[in-house]
N, C-alpha and C positions, 0 to 999 in steps of 0.2 A: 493589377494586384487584387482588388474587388473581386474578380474571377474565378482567382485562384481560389481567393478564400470560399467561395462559395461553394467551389468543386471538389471539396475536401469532406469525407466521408468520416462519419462516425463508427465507431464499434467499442463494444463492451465487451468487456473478462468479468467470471468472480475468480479472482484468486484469492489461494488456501492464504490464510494469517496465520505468520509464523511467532513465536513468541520468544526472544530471549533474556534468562530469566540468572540473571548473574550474581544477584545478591543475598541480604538475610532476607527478605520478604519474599511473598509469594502474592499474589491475587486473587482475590476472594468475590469480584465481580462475574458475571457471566461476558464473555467473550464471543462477537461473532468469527463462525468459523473462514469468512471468505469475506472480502470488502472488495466493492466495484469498482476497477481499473477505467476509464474512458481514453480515447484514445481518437484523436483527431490524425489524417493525413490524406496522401494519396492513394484513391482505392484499388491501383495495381500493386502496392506495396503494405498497405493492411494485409491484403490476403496472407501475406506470410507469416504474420503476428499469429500467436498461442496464447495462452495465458501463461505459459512455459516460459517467455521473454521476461516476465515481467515477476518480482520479490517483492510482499510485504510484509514488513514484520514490525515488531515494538522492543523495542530495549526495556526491560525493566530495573537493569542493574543499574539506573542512577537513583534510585526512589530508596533512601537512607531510612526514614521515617515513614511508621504507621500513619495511614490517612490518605484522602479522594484526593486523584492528582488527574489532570488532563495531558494524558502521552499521547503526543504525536505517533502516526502510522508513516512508518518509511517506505519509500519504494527505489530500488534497484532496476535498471532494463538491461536487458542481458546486449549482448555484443550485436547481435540480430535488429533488435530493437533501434539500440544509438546509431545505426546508419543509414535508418531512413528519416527524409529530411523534405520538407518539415512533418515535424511530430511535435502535438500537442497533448500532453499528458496529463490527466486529473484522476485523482482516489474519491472516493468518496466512502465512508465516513474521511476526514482527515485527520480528526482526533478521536481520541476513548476516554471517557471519564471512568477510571479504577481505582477499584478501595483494593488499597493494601493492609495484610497482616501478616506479623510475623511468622515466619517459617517454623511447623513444629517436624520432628523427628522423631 
């Protein structure tokens, strides 16, 4: 088991950050455009990974209220992704600290 783990290869993505944005408010923070996907597993089946596999985005439509909220970053792995095993997955940032204000028109 030692082994295994030791023989498991790193590699990084930036993937694009997606934002959706459902409610009255809007974001008035600056946003980075891409946050770093890491990805542990076996290095015959990395090589197939993109950053293409891999979704992150932020909800902002639960944020009711003006004011700094800590939204989590979500990540989605495409089909490609979930069937190589083992995979070890981490974001980094995993939060955003966003000031919201209301939406004008």
């Amino acid at each position: 088991m030692i082994c295994k783990i030791t023989s498991l290869e790193k590699r990084n993505f930036a993937v694009p950050l997606e934002v959706t944005n459902a409610g009255n408010l809007t974001y008035s923070s600056p946003l980075p455009h891409s946050v770093r996907v890491s990805v542990r597993g076996n290095s015959s089946l990395l090589g197939t990974l993109s950053e293409k596999d891999f979704r992150t985005f932020i909800d902002t439509g639960f944020y009711v209220e003006e004011g700094s909220y800590r939204v989590p970053i979500h990540l989605e792995l495409s089909d490609n992704a979930t069937m190589i095993e083992p995979l070890e997955v981490t974001i980094s940032p995993e939060y955003l600290t966003i000031d919201f204000e209301k939406k004008v028109s």
